[in-house]
N, C-alpha and C positions, 0 to 999 in steps of 0.2 A: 786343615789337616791336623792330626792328633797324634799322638802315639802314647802307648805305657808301657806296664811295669814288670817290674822282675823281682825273685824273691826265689825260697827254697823251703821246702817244706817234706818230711820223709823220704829225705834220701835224694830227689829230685831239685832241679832249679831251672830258672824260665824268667827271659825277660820277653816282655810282649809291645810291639810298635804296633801303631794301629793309627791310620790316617784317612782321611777323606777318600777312599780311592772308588771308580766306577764300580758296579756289579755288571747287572744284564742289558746287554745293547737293545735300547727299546725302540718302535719302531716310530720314523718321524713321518708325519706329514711332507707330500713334495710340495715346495716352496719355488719359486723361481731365484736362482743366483745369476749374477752373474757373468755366469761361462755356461749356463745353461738351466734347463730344469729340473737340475737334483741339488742335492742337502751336501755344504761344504763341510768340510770334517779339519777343522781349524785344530792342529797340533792333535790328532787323530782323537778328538771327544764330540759325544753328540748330547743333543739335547731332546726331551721327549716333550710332550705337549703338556705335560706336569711342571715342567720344569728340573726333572731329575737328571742329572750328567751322568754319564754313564762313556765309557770307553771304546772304542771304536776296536774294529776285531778286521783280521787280516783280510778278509773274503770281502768287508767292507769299504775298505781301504782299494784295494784292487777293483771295485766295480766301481768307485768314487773317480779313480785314473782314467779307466775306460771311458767315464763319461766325459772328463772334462779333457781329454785328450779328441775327443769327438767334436767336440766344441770350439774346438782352442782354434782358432786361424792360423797360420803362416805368418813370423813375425816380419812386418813388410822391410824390404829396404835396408835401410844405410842402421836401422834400430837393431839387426841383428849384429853389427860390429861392435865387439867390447869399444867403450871410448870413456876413457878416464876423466874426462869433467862432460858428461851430457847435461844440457841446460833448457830447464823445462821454465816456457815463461805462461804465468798464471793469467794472464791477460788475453793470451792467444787459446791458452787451454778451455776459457770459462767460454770465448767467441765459436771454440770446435764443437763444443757441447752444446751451445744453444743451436747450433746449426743441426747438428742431426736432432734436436727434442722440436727443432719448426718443421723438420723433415719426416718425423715422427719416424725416424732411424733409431735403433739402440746404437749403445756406445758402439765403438771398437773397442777390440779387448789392446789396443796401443793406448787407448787413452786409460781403460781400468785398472793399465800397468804402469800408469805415468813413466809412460818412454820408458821401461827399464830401469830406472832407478834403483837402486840397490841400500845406496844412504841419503843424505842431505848433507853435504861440504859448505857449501857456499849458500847465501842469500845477498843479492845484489837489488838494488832498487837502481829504477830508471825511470826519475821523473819526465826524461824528455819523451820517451815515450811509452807514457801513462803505466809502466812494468814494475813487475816484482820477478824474477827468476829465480828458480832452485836449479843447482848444479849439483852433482855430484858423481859417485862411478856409476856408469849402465853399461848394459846391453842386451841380447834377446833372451828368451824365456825360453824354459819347458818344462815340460811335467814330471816329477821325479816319483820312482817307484808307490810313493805313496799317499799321490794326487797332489801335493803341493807345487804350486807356481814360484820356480828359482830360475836362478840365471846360469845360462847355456855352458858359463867356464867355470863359475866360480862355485854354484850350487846354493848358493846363498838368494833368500826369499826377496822378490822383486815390491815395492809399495805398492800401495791402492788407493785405487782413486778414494774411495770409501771412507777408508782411514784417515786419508786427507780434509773430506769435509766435514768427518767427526771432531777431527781437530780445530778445525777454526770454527766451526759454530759453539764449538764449546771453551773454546778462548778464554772468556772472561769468566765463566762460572768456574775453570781452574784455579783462577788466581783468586778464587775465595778459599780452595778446601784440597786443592790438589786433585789427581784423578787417581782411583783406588781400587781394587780387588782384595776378597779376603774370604777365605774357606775358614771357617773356625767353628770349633761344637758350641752347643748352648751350656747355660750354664745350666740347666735343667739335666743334661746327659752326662754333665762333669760330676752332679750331684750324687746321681745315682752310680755313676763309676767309683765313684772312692766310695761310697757307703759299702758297692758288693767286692771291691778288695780283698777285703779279709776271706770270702765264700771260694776266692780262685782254688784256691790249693786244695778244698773240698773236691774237688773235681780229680785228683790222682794227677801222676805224672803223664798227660795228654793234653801237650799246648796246642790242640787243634779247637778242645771241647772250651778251653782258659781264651783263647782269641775268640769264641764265636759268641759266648758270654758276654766279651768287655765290646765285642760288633752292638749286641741287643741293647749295654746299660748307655751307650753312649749315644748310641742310634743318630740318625741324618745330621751332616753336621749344614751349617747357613752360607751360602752364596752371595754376598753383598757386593755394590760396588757406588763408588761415588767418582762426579765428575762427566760421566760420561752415559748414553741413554743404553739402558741393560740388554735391549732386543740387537745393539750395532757389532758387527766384525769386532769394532775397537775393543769392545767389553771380552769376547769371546776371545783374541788373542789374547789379553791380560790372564781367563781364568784359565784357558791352557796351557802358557805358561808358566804359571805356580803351582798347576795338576802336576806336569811332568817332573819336574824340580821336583817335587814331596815324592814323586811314584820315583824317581831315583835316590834320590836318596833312602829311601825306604825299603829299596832292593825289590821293588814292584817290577820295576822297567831295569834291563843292565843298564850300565853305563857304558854309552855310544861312544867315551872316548879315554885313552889312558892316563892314568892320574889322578881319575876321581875318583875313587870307592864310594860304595852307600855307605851312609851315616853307621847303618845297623852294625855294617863290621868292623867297622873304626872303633864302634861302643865296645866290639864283642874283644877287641887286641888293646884297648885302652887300660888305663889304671882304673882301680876302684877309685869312686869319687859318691859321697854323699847328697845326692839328688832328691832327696824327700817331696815330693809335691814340687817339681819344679818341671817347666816346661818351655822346652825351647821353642822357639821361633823361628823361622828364616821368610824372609822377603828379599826380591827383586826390586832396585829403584836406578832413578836416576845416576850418572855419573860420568859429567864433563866438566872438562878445563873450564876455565873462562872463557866465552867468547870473545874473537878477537873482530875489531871494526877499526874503520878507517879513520874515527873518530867524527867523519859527515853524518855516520847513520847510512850509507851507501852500500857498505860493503861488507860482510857477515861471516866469520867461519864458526862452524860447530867443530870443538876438536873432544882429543879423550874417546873413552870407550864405549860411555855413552850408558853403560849398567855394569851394577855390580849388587853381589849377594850382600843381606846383613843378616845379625842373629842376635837376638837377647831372650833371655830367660824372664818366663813368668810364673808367681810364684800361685797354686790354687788350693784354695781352703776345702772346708767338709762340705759346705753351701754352693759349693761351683764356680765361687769367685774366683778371676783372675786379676794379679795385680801385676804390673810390670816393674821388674828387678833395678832395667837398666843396665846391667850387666850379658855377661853371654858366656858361657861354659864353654873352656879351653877346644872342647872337641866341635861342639857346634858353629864356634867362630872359623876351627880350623878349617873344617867344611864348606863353611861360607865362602872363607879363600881362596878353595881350591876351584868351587866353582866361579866366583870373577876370574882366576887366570886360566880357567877353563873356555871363556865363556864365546870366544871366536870360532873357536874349534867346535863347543859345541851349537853354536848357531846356523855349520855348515850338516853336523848330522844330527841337532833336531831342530830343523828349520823355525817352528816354532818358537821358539830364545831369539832368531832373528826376526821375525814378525815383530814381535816385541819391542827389540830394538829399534826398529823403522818406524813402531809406532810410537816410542818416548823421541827420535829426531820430527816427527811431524808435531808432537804437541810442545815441544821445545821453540819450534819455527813457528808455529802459530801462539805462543805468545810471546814472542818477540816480534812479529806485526802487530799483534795489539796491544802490547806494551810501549813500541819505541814508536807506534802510528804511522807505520812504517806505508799502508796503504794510501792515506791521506799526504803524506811525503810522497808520493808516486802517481798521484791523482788517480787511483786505481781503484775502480767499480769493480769487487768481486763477484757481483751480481746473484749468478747459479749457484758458484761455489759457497755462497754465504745462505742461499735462499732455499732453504726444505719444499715448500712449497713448489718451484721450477723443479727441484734435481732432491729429491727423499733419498734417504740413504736406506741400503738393503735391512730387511728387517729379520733377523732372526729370531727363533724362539728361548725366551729368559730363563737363562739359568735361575735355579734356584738353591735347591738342596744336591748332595753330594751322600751316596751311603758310605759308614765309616768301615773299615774291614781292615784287619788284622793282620800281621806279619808278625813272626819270631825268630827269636832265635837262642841258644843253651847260654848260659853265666852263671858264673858264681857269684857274682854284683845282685844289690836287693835294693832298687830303688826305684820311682816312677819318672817318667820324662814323655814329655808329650813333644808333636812340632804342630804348631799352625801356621799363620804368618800372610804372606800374599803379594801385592805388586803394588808397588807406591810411585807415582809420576809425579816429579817436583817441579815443572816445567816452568813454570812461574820462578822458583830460585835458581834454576840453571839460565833464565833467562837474564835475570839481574845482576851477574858476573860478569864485565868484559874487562878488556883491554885493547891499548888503541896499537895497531902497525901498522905502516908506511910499507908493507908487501901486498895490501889487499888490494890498492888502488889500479895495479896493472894489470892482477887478473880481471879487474872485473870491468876493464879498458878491453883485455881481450877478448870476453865472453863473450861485447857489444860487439866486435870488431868479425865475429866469425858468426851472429846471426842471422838466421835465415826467414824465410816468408813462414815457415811451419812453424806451430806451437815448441815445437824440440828440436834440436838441434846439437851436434857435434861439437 
């Protein structure tokens, strides 16, 4: 994401943000997902067979529900009752799977919801028999006005199997480099934005003609991602989540919840401040306590909020270069703030920030099994779950480019400021924090104690 600049020239003034944002909803190829044979619309963006992201549009949205409300089953059972530690064991889950792929049955959507799941609390290992179980809150699903799969009370996005096995097959390639998303312009579009700076004002007082100008000099910005394979679910909630985040702040999208203004008006009620060629950043990453363990290696909690916003400033020359500050400009930090203590609220009304979430607790938990060996402590064959080959993960089509597009708004302030930034997973160093308590031993005496013959259980 991007934004610029502002200035005053006869009479008039004009500051201009300009970020990665969708254009025109292109049409995708049907793909099999699944809950059926249409295209998911992960934090409402789609992708076209180019690779171009593009924003999902209401009529969209609404046929997207239709379909997977068609699809969805009846949540069976005892999975429809909220239950404050459900406990989903990995050993039983990987035996359900190979059973319906000998049966040549598709999943259940119970299994592609792991039991309802909502976070990861607990990881318990149980070498007597041969287990790993994840706990946490569940219960049943449904489909919320805007095709997204939450839970029945809370509204809050349910895991996937999906995200699951993105997670531990890529285990170890995280703890070389982390897992990453990043929207950002070239330095080739940076080049030519600050060379036609000085031509804006040429233009007369019509910041429509001044935004559609600084659209062209900066043109598609880059899609990257590391850590994770770019066609999976996993990648696709990272770039929706840093889409949405830059289209609110940016006053794209309102803000779903109170207390957070867009960046753009907080600039426009701020003091002047000298921003010359300075551009802020904001990213999504990690953010937990310490884990606590029983000190055997048995017994696991993920606590803390699990994300939180950051911001720093980078500084960009005539050439396109950007160097990073290290610092972060009093408004853009404030911003960042407000969305970490935003960031509960907003995960219930844009589901997508909880996606997110579910997916930094599943690569947190998978590399703390292949950190602490935790599978091998448990004599536990994850077989399918590890094996692409048996169980491929859904395959979407790869994002790539992003078109840049304009927003403004009136100032008497004359400076440039940009936002890029993206979503950063430290999974590997949230997993290297613990702490040992003498509290985990008896839940997870309980968990054993209330197990049942099903993969999940109560």
């Amino acid at each position: 994401m991007s934004a610029i600049r502002s200035g005053q020239a006869g009479g008039w003034s004009l500051r201009v943000v300009w970020f990665a944002a969708l254009g025109v909803l292109a049409a995708v190829p049907p793909v099999a997902w699944a809950f059926g044979g249409f295209r998911q619309a992960v934090g409402g963006i789609y992708i076209d067979a180019g690779g171009a992201v593009s924003n999902a549009q209401k009529d969209q949205l609404g046929d997207l529900r239709k379909e997977r409300l068609k699809a969805l089953r009846p949540v069976p059972g005892d999975l429809n009752q909220p239950a404050k530690l459900r406990k989903v064991s990995l050993r039983l889950l990987d035996e359900a799977i190979g059973e319906c792929l000998r049966r040549d049955q598709p999943l259940p959507d119970e299994i592609k919801c792991l039991g309802g799941l909502q976070r990861i609390q607990y990881v318990f290992v149980y070498p007597e028999q041969n287990d790993i179980v994840l706990a946490g809150y569940g219960e049943g699903w449904q489909v919320d006005p805007r095709g997204n799969l939450v839970g029945i009370t809370t509204g809050r996005p349910v895991l996937q199997l999906d995200d699951l096995l993105v997670a531990l097959r890529t285990a170890r390639e995280a703890s070389r480099g982390g897992i990453s998303c990043s929207i950002d312009p070239t330095k080739e579009g940076l080049a030519r934005l600050q060379a036609a700076l000085p031509s804006l004002f040429a233009l007369g007082p019509n910041p429509r003609l001044a935004a559609e100008k600084m659209e062209r000099e900066l043109g598609p910005q880059i899609v990257s991602f590391t850590g994770v394979p770019t066609f999976s679910h996993f990648a696709r909630v990272l770039l929706a989540a840093d889409f949405r985040m830059k289209r609110i702040a940016m006053h794209f999208d309102p803000s779903p919840v109170k207390g957070l203004p867009d960046y753009l008006h907080m600039l426009k009620g701020g003091k002047n401040a000298a921003m010359q060629n300075v551009l802020p950043r904001w990213w999504l990453t990690t953010d937990y306590d310490p884990l606590l363990t029983d000190g055997e290696g048995l017994a696991w909690e993920l606590r803390g909020r699990g994300v939180k916003a950051m911001s720093e400033d980078d500084f960009v020359d005539a050439q396109g270069n950007r160097t990073q500050t290290g610092k972060a400009s009093p408004l853009a930090q404030k911003w960042a703030d407000l969305m970490t203590a935003k960031y509960d609220e907003l995960s219930v009304k844009e589901p997508i920030f909880g996606e997110l979430r579910n997916c930094m607790d599943l690569a947190v938990v998978a590399a703390l099994i292949d950190k602490e060996n935790l599978a091998a402590k448990a004599g536990l064959n994850m077989g399918r779950l590890l094996n692409a080959d048996d169980l491929p993960i859904e395959e979407f089509l790869t994002p790539k480019q992003i078109d840049t597009k304009a927003s403004f708004i009136e100032t008497r302030d004359n400076y440039i400021i940009s936002a890029s930034g993206g979503v950063a997973i430290n999974s590997w160093g949230a997993a290297d924090h613990k702490e040992t308590s003498d509290k985990l031993a008896p839940v997870r005496a309980a968990a054993a104690e209330s197990r049942a013959k099903s993969w999940w259980w109560n």
